[in-house]
C-alpha positions in Angstrom: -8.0 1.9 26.4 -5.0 3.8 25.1 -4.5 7.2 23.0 -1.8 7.1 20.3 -2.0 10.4 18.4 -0.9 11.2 15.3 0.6 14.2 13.0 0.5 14.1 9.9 1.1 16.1 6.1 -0.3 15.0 2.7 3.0 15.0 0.8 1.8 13.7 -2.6 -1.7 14.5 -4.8 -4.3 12.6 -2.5 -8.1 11.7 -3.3 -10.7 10.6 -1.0 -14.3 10.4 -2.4 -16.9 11.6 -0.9 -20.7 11.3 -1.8 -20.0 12.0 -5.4 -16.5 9.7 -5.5 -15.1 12.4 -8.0 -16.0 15.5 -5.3 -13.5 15.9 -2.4 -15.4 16.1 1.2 -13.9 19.4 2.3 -15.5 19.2 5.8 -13.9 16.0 6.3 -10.8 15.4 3.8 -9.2 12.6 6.1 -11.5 10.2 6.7 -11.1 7.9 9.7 -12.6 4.8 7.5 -9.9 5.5 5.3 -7.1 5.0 7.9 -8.9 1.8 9.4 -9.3 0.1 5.7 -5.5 0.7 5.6 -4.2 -0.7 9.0 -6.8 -3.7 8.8 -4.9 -4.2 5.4 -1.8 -4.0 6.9 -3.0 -6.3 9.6 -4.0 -8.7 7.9 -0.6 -9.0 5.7 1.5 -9.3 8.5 -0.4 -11.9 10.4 -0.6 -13.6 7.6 3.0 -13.4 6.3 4.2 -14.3 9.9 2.0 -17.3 9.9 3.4 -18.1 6.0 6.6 -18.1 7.3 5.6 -20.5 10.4 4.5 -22.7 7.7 0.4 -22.6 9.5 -1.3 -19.9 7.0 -5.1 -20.1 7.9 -7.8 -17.6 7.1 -9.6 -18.8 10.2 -6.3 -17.9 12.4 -5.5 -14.6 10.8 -9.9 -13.7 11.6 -8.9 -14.7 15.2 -6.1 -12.7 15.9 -7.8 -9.8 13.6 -10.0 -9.9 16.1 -7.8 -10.3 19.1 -5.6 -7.0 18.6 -9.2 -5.1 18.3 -9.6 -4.6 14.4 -12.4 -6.6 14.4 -13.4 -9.3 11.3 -16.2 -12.0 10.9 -16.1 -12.9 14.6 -16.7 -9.2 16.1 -16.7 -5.4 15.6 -13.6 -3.4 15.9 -12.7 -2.2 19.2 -10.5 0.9 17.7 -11.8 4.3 17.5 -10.0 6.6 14.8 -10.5 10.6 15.1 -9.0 13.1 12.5 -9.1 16.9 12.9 -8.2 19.3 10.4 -5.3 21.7 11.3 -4.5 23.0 7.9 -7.0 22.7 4.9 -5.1 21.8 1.8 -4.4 23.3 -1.1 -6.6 21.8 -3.5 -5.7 23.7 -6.9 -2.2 23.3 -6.9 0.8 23.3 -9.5 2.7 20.7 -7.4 -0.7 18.6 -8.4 -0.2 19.1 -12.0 3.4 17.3 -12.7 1.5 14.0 -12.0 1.2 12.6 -15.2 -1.0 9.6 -13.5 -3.6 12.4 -12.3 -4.8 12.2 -16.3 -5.3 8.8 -16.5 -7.2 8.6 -12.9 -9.8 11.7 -15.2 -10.4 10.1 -17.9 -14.3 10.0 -18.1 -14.8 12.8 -16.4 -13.3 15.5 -19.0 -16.5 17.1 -20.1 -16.2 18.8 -16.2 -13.1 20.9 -16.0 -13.6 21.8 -12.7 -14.3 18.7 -10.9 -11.0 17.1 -12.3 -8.8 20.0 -10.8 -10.3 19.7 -7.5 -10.2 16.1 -7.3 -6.9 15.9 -5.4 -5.0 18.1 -2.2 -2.2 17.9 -1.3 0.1 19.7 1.5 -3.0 19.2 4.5 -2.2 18.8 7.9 -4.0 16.4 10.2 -4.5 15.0 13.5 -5.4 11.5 14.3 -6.4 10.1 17.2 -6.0 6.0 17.5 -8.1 4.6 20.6 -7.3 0.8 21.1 -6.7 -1.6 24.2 -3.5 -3.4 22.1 -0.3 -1.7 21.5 0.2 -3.9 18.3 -2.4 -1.2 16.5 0.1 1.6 17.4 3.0 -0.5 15.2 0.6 -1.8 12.7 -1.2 1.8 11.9 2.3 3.8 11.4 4.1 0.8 9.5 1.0 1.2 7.1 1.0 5.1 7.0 5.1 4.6 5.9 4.7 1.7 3.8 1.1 2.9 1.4 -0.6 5.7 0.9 -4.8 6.5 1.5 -7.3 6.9 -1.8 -7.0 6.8 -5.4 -3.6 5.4 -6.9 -2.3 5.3 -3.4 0.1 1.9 -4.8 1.4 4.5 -7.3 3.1 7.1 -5.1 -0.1 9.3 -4.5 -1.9 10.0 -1.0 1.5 9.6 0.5 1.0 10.7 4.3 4.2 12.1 6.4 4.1 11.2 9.8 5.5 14.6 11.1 5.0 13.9 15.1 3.7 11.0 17.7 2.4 11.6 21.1 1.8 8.4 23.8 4.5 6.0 21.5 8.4 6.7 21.4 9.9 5.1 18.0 13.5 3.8 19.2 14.4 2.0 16.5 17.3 4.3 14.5 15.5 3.1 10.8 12.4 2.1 8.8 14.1 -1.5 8.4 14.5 -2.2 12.3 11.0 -0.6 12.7 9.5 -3.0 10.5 11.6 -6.1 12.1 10.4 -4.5 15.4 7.2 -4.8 14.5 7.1 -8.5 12.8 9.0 -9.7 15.8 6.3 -8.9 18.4 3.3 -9.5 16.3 5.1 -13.1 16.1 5.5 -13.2 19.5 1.8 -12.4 20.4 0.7 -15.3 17.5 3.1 -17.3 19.3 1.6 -16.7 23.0 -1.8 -16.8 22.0 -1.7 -20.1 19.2 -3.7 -22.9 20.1 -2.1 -25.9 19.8 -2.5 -29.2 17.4 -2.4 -26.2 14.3 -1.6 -28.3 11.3 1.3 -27.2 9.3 1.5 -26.3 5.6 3.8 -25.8 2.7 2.6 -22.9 0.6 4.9 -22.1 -2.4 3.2 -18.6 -2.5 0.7 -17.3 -0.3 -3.0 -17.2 -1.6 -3.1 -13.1 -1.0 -0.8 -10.1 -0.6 1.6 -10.8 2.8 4.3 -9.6 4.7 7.0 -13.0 4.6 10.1 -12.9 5.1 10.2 -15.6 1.9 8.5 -13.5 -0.8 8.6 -10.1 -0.1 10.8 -7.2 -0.6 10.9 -3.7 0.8 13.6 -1.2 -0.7 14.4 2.4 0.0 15.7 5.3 -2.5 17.2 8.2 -1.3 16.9 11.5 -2.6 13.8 10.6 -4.3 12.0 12.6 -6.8 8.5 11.4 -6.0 7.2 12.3 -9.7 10.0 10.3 -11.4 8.8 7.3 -8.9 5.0 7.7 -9.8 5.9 7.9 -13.6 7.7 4.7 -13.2 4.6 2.8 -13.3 3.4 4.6 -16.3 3.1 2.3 -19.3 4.5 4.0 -21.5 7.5 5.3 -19.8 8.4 1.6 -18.1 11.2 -0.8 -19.4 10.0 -3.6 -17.9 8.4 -6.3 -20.5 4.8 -5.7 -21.6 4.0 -9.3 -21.1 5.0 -9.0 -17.5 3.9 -5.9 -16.7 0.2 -7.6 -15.3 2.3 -7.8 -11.8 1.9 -3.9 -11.8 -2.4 -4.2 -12.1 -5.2 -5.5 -14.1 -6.5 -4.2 -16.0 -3.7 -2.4 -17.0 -4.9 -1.0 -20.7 -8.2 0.4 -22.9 -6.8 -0.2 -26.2 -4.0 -1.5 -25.8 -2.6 -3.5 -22.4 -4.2 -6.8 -20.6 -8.0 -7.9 -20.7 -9.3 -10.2 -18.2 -12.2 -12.8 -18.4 -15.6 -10.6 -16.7 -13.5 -7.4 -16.0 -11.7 -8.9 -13.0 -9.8 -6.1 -11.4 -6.3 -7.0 -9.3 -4.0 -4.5 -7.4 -0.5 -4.1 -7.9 1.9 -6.5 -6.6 4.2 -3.0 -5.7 3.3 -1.0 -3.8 5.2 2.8 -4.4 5.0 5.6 -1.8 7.4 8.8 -0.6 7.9 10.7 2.1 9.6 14.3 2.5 10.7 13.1 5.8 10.1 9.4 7.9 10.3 9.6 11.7 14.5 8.0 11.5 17.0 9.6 11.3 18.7 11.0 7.7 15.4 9.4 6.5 14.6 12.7 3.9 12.9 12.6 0.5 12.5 9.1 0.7 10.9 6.8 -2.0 9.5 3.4 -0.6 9.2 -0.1 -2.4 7.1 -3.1 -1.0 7.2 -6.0 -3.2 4.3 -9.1 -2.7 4.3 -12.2 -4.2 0.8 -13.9 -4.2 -0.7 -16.7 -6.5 -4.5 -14.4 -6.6 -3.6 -13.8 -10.3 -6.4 -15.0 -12.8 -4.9 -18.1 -14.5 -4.6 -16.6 -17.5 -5.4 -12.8 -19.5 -4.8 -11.3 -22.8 -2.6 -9.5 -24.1 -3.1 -6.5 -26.6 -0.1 -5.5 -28.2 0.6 -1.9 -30.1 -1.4 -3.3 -33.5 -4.1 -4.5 -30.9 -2.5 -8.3 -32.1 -3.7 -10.4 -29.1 -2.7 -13.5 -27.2 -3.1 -15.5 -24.3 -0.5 -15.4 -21.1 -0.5 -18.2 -18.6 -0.2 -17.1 -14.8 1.0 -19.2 -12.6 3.7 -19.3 -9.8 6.5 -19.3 -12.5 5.3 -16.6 -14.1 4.8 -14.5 -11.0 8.1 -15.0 -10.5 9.7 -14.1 -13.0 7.3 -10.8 -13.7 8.6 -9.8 -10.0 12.7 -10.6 -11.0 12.2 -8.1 -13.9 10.6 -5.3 -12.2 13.2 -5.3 -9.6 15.8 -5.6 -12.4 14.1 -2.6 -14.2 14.2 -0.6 -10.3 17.8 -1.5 -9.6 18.5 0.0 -12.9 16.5 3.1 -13.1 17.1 4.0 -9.3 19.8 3.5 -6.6 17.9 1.1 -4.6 18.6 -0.4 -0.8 17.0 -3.8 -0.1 16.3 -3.1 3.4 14.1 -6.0 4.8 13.9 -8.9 5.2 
């Protein structure tokens, strides 16, 4: 077993429930099942998108090799052990909290206590984790996912964004995020590669069935000298110029009276994911804002759409469609920020 252990700073507004999901858990505001839900995530979109790209996507494979790094799925238990320690509490009531417009909409149902909304998100903590595993791929795969999303409530939209401030037992050699993240694909391809049993059958997939890391369908784009609010508001319905109609890519539901209403209240993450970072562990990498596009095909087949004078009608989801909604969101970014496509 190895140690790989962490620094790290809350940089943006970050909530992680506790008992009461509202209520902070200020003896323990980093939770190490948070981390792990994150890097199993992460795990699971890279295996995946490497196999996409090998033209062999399999659930079965991606639960084997899951389980072969030591993250454990349907065929065992994890084998890593997270730790996090407190080394400075945050700061809980905070102005820096307040300029998130998103923050509001995360409270709503919850107005009648004052109180609890205000000290629903921190920011500014300091941590330590401690990652105990028996592969190195874990190392890669936990601080790619600490770069690439953030931990807890609207964590696609810029919040719970977690600087990685210091590493102890791993030396980064790579000079920037996009040669980390090749880095990384590369040898988790080369362990699939080493450890595939043969006879796989091959097959054609024109979009993957869930979120993954391919080097066909998704994106991954930095901006430099980011304002971090600017980014989170970007997402923001009513401050967006992408098209309503395709605006579904960014969440469903996306509305109460007005926005997208799906058959039994089926919920689906964005297909962006948005975080920032006052400083990434590369060089010149400062007040950086972070893009990661998917494409997948897990989009109901179909939702409504309820327009300003709550007029509705039906929009057809398919791989066209998905298309298309991810063309004009990257449109809209290239023109609202100075964006570099850096991977694939």
């Amino acid at each position: 077993m190895k140690f790989l252990i962490l620094y790290v700073t809350m940089v943006t507004p970050t909530h992680i429930g506790s008992y009461e999901s509202h209520i902070l858990d200020e003896l323990w505001f980093l939770k190490p099942s948070s981390i792990k839900g994150i890097v199993k995530w992460w795990a699971r979109a890279i295996i995946g998108g490497i196999l996409l790209d090998m033209g062999m996507l399999n659930i079965e494979i991606i639960e084997r090799f899951l389980y072969q790094i030591g993250l454990g799925s349907k065929l065992g238990p994890s084998r890593v052990i997270i730790r996090t320690f407190t080394l400075k509490q945050p700061d809980i009531n905070s102005k820096d909290i307040n300029v998130y417009h998103r923050l509001e909409l995360l409270s709503i149902g919850r107005r009648e206590n004052k109180e609890a909304k205000v000290r629903e998100y921190m920011i500014d903590g300091e941590f330590e984790i401690i990652l105990i595993n028996d592969n190195s791929l874990v190392d890669r795969i936990t601080m790619l996912s600490l770069m690439l999303s953030g931990i807890g409530k609207g964590s696609r939209k810029v919040l719970g964004s977690i600087d990685i401030t210091r590493v102890v037992n791993f030396k980064i050699t790579e000079q920037t995020l996009g040669d980390f993240i090749e880095k990384t694909y590369d040898e988790i391809k080369e362990f699939i590669q080493s450890n595939l049993k043969p006879k796989i059958t091959k097959t054609k997939l024109e979009l993957p069935p869930f979120p993954t890391l391919n080097k066909r369908t998704a994106q991954i784009g930095i901006i430099r000298n980011c304002d971090p609010v600017k980014l989170h508001n970007f997402v923001l319905k009513s401050r967006r110029k992408i098209s309503a109609e395709d605006s579904w890519i960014l969440g469903l539901p996306r509305g109460r009276e007005t926005g997208f209403i799906t058959n039994d209240n089926i919920r689906r993450a964005s297909s962006v994911i948005f975080t920032y970072h006052n400083r990434l562990p590369f060089k010149g990498m400062e007040k950086i804002g972070i893009i990661t596009i998917f494409q997948s095909n897990d989009f109901p087949d179909k939702i409504i759409h309820k327009g300003q004078k709550h007029k509705e009608h039906e929009i057809k989801i398919d791989n066209r469609a998905i298309k298309r909604a991810v063309e004009n969101i990257i449109e809209d970014l290239n023109n609202t920020f100075r964006v570099e496509w850096i991977w694939p």
